[in-house]
N, C-alpha and C positions, 0 to 999 in steps of 0.2 A: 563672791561671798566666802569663799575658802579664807580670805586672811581674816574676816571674823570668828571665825573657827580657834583660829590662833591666840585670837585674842580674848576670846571668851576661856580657853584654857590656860590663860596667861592669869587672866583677873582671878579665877577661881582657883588658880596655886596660892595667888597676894591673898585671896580674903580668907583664905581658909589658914595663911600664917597670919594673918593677921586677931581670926577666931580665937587664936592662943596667945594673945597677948589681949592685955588690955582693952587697948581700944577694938572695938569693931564695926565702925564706921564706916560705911561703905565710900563716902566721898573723900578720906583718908589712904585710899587704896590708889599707890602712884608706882606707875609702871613706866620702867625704862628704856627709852625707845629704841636701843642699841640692842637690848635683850628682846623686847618685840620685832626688831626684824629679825635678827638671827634665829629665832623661834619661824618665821615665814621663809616657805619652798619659795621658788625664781615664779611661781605663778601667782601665788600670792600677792607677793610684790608689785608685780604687775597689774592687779586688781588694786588696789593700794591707791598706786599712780591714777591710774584711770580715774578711782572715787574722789582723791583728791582735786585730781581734773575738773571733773565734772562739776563736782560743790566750789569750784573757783578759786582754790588756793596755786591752784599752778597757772601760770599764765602760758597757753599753749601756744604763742607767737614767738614768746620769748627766744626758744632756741630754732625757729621754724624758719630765718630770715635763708639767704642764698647764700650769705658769707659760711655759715655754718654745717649746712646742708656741703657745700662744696669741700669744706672740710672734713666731715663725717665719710664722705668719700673717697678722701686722698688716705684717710686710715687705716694702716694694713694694705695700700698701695703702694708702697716706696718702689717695688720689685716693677711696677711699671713705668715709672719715672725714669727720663734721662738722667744723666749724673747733675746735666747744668739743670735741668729744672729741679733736682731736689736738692743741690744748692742756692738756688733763686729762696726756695722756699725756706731752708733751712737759716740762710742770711737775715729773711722777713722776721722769721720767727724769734731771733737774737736780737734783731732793732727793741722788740716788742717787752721783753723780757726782761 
């Protein structure tokens, strides 16, 4: 619930520039979503994700297969790669590109 937090301070900075102008329409009140995350801590964020999750906008298989997972692995492992296999991999990854 912390990135509502954020964003409840987010809306109430917009309506309240918004109280000094013209309109005050609350459904005229549009918040940008580069400026809402940067307003969210890394926990946030992570609560975010999840809700999105959860209400079904992410698709949790998507990045969940074994190609992936294997990959997420070798990241930040080069230093334990042989030379030939991180040429193997590095060859794969120029076919690809």
């Amino acid at each position: 619930m912390l990135f509502l937090h954020s964003l409840s301070a987010l809306l109430i900075d917009r309506y309240k520039l918004l109280a000094t102008t013209a309109s005050t329409n609350p459904d005229e009140i549009e918040v940008d979503v580069d400026e809402f995350l940067s307003a969210c801590s890394d926990s946030e964020r992570k609560e975010l994700v999840e809700a999105l999750r959860e209400d079904g906008y992410l698709d949790e298989g998507e990045n969940d297969n074994d190609f992936d997972i294997a990959l997420r692995k070798l990241a930040g492992n080069s230093w334990r790669l042989s030379k030939e296999d991180e040429e193997t991999i590095l060859k794969i990854a120029n076919k690809i590109i």
